[in-house]
C-alpha positions in Angstrom: 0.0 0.0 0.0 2.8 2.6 1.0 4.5 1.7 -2.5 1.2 2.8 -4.3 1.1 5.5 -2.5 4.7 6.6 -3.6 3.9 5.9 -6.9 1.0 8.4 -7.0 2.4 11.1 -5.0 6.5 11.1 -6.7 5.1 12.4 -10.0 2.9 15.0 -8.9 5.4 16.6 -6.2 8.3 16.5 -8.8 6.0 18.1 -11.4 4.9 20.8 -9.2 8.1 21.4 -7.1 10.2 21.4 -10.4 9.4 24.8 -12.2 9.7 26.8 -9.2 13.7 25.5 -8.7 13.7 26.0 -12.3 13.0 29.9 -12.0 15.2 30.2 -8.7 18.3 28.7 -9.5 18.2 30.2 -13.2 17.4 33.8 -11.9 14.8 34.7 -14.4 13.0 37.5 -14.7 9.9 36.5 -13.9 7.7 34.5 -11.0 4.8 32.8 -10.4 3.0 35.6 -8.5 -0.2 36.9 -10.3 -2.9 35.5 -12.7 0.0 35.1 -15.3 2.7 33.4 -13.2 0.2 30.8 -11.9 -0.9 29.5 -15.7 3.2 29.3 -16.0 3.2 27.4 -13.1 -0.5 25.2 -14.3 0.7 24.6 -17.5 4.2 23.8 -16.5 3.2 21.1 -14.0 0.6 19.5 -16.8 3.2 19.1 -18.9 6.1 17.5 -16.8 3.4 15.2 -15.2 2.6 13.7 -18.5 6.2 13.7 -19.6 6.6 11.5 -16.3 3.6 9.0 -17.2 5.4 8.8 -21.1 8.1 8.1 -19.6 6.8 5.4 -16.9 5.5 3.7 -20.0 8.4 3.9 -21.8 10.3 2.4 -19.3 7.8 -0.7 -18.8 7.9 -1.5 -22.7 10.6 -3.7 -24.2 11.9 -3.1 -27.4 15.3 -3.3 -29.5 17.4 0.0 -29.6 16.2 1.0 -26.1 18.7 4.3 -25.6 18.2 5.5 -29.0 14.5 4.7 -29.2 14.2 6.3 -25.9 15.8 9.6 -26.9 14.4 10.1 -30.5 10.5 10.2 -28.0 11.4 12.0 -25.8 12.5 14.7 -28.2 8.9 14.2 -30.5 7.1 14.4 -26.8 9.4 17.7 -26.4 8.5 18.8 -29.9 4.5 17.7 -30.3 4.1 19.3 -26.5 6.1 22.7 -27.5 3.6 23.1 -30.5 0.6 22.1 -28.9 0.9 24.4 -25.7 2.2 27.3 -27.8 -0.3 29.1 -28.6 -1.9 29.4 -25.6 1.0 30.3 -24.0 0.5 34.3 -22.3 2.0 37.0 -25.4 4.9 37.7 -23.6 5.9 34.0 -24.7 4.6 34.4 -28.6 8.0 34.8 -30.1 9.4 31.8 -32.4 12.9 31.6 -30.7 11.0 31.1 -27.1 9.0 28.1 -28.9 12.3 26.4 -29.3 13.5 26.9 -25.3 10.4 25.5 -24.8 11.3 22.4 -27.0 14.9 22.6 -25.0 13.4 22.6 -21.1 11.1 19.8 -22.0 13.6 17.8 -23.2 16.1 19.0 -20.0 12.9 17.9 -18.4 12.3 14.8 -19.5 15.9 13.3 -18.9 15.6 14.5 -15.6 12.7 12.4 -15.2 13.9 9.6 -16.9 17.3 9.4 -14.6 14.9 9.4 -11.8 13.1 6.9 -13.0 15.5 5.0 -14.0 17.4 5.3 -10.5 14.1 3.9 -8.7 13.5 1.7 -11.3 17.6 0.0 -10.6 16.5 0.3 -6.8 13.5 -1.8 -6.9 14.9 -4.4 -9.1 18.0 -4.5 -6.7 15.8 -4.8 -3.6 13.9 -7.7 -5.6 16.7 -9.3 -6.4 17.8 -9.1 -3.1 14.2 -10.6 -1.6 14.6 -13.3 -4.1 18.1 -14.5 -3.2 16.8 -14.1 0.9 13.7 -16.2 -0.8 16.1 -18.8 -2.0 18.1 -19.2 0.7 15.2 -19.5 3.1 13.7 -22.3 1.5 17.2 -23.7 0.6 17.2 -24.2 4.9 13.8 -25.1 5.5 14.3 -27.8 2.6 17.8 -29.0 4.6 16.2 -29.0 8.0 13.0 -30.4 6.9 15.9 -33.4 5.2 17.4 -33.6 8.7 13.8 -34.0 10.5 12.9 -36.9 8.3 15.6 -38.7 9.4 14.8 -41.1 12.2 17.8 -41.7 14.7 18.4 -45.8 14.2 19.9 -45.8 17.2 17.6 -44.1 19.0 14.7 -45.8 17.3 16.6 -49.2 18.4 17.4 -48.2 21.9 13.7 -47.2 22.7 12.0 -50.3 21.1 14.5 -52.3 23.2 13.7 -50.4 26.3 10.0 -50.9 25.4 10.5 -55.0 24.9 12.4 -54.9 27.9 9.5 -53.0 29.9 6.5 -55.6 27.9 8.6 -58.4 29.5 9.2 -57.6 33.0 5.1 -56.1 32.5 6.5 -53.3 33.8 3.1 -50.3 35.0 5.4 -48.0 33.3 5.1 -50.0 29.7 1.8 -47.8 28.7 3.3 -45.0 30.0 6.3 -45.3 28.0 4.4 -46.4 24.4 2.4 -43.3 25.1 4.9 -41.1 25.6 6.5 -42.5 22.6 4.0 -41.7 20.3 3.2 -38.6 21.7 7.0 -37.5 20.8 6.7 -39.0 17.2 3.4 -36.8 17.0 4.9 -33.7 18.3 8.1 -34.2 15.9 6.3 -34.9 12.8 3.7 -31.4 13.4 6.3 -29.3 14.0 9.5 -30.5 10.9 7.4 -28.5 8.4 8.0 -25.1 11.1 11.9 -23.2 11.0 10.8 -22.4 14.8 7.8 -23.4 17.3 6.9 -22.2 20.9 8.7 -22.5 23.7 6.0 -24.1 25.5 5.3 -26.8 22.5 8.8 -27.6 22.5 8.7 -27.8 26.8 5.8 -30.7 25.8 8.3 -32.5 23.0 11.0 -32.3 25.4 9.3 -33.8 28.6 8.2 -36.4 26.4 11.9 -37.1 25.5 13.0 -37.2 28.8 10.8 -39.6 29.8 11.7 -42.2 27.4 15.6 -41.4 28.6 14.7 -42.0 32.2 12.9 -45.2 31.8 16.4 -45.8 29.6 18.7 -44.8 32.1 16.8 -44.6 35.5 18.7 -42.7 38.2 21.1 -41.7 36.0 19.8 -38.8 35.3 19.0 -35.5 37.2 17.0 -32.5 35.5 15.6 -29.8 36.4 13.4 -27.3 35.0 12.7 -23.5 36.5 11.1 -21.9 33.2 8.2 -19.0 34.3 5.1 -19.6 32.1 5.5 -15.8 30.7 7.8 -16.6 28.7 5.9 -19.9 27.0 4.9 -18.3 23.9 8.5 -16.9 22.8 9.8 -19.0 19.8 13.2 -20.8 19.4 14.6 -23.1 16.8 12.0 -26.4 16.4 13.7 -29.2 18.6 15.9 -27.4 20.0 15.2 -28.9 23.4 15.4 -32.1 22.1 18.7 -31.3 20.9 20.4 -29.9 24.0 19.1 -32.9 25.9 20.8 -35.3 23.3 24.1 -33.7 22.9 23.9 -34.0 26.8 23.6 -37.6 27.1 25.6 -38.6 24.0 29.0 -36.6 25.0 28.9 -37.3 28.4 29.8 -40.7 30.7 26.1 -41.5 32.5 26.2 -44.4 35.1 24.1 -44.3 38.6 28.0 -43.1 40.3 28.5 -40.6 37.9 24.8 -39.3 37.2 24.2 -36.5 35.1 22.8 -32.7 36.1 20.8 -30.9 33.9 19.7 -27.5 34.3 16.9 -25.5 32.0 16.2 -22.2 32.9 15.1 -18.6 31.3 17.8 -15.5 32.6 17.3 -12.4 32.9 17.8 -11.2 29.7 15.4 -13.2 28.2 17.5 -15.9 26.7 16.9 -19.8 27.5 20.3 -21.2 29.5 21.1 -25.2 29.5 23.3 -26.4 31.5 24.9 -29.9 32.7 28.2 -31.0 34.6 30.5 -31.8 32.3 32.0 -35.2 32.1 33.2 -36.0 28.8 33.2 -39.8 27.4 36.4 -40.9 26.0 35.5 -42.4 23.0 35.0 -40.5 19.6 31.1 -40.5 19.4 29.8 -40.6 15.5 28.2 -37.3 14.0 24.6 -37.9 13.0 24.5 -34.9 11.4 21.9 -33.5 13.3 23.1 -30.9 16.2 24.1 -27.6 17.4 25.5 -26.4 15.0 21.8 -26.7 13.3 20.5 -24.6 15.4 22.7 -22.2 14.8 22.2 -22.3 11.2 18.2 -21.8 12.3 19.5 -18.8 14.2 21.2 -17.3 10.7 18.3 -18.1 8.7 16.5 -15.8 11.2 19.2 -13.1 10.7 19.5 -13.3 15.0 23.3 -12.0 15.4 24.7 -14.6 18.7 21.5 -16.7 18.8 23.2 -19.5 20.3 26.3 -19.0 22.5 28.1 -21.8 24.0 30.3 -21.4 27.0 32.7 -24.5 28.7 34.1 -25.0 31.6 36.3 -27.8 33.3 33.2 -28.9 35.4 30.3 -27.2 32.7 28.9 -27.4 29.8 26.3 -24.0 28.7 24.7 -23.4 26.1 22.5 -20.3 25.8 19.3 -19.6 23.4 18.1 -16.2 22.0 13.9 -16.3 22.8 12.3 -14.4 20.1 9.1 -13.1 20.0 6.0 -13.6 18.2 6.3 -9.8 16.3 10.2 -10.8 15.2 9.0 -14.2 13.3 6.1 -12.6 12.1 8.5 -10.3 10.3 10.8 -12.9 9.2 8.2 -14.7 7.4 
C-alpha cells in the first residue's frame, strides 16, 4: 500500500516542485506571482506530469534500440508538446525563438525524469533481487532442515524399542506409560518438521516427552531440572531445539548411577533460554549424526539473530544459551 502510494504522490510533487527551482536557481525574470505566473506554473506542471507518465510507459515497454529509441520520444514528446501548448502560452511568450526553449526545457525535463526513474526503477529491481536471493536461501534451509527432521535416529529408534520389549517383558506399570509417551513425541516431531521455529511451551511438551523415554532408559542416571516461568511460554526458538540440547547431553557425556548427570533449564534475565549440565566427557569418539548444534545455529542465521546461540565450557560445565524471540520478530521474518 505505502509503495502505491509513492507511486501516486513522486510524480505529482516532482511536477509541481520542479518549475519553481527551475525559476530560482536560473534567476529569471519572472515568478509565479499573479494570474499570469500561476498559468506558467499550471501549464508547467501538466506538462512535466505527462512527460513522467510517457516516460513510466516507456520504461515498462521492451523493445530493441532502447537508448536510441528512448531519446528520439522523448524529443517528439518535447516537440509535439512545445507546439501544442504554444499558442496558448501568455503574449509575452509568442516569439518563435522562445517556442524552441520550450522544445529545449522539455527535453532537460524529461531526462531529468527519466534518470529518476531510472534510478528507482535499478533500486526496486535491486531490492527484488535481493528478496529473491533471501527467498532462495530460506527455503534452501527449511528444505535442509526439513531433510534432517525426516531422518529417524536408528539408534535411537533401536534403543527405545528395546527399552519398550524390555518394559512388555518384566510387565512393567510404566510400559503404557512409555508407548504413550513414545508416540506422543513421534506426534509432536512430525507437526512441528514442516516449522523453521515453534513455541517454547510446545517444545517444553516435546521435550518432557523425550525425557521420559531417557529416564525409563537410564533410570537414576539422570538429574534435570526445570525452573522456566510460564511468561515466557509463547517466545519462539529453533524447532527441537530442546530435544537437541538434551541429546548432545547424554551422548557426549559418561552417564552411570556413580556418575549421574545434572541438567539444568532455565530462562535468565535477559530473556535468553540457558542449559546447562556437569561436564563429564566420554572418552570415545562419538559418531556425528549430522543433526546438532551447530543446526541450530544455522536456524538462528536463517533468522538473521546475530549470537543466537552461545556456548560457554568450563572444566566442570557445559552451557549453552538460546536467544527467545518473539512472536512480532518471526512474524516479520516470514
Amino acid at each position: 500500500m505505502k509503495k502505491l502510494k509513492l507511486e501516486h504522490i513522486l510524480p505529482i510533487g516532482v511536477a509541481v516542485l520542479l518549475p519553481p527551482i527551475n525559476v530560482l536557481s536560473h534567476q529569471q525574470d519572472w515568478t509565479f506571482s499573479g494570474e499570469e505566473g500561476l498559468d506558467r506554473w499550471f501549464i508547467s506542471t501538466v506538462i512535466l506530469w505527462a512527460d513522467w507518465y510517457f516516460l513510466f510507459w516507456i520504461l515498462k515497454v521492451r523493445f530493441p534500440y532502447k537508448i536510441m529509441l528512448t531519446i528520439i520520444s522523448m524529443a517528439v514528446f518535447a516537440i509535439i508538446v512545445a507546439s501544442l501548448v504554444h499558442p496558448f502560452l501568455p503574449n509575452t511568450f509568442g516569439e518563435v525563438w522562445f517556442r524552441n526553449d520550450l522544445v529545449f526545457k522539455i527535453l532537460a525535463a524529461s531526462l531529468l525524469l527519466f534518470l529518476i526513474q531510472y534510478a528507482l526503477s535499478s533500486t526496486q529491481k535491486v531490492g527484488k533481487l535481493a528478496l529473491e536471493k533471501e527467498q532462495a536461501i530460506t527455503e534452501s534451509y527449511k528444505s535442509r532442515l526439513m531433510a534432517l527432521r525426516t531422518r529417524v535416529d536408528p539408534h535411537f529408534l533401536y534403543n527405545t524399542l528395546n527399552t519398550l520389549r524390555v518394559l512388555v517383558r518384566k510387565k512393567d506399570p510404566n510400559a503404557e506409560n512409555f508407548v504413550m509417551n513414545l508416540s506422543q513425541f513421534y506426534r509432536l516431531t512430525l507437526r512441528s518438521r514442516t516449522s523453521v521455529t515453534t513455541t517454547l511451551q510446545e517444545e517444553l511438551v516435546t521435550m518432557d516427552a523425550y525425557l521420559f523415554l531417557m529416564n525409563q532408559r537410564m533410570p537414576g542416571n539422570m538429574y534435570f531440572n526445570k525452573n522456566i516461568d510460564d511468561n515466557w511460554f509463547n517466545y519462539h526458538l529453533p524447532t527441537m531445539s530442546l530435544q537437541i540440547l538434551i541429546e548432545n547431553c547424554l551422548k557426549h557425556n559418561r552417564i552411570s548411577s556413580s556418575e549421574p548427570l545434572d541438567i539444568n533449564l532455565f530462562v535468565s534475565k535477559k530473556g535468553k533460554l540457558v542449559c546447562t549440565n556437569t561436564l563429564q566427557p566420554k572418552i570415545s569418539v562419538i559418531e556425528k549424526s549430522g543433526y546438532g548444534l551447530q543446526n541450530i545455529e544455522k536456524v538462528y542465521e536463517l533468522l538473521r539473530v546475530k549470537e543466537g546461540m552461545t556456548i560457554d565450557k568450563t572444566e566442570t560445565q557445559f552451557k549453552v544459551t538460546l536467544q527467545l524471540l518473539e512472536d512480532e520478530y518471526i512474524n516479520r521474518r516470514r
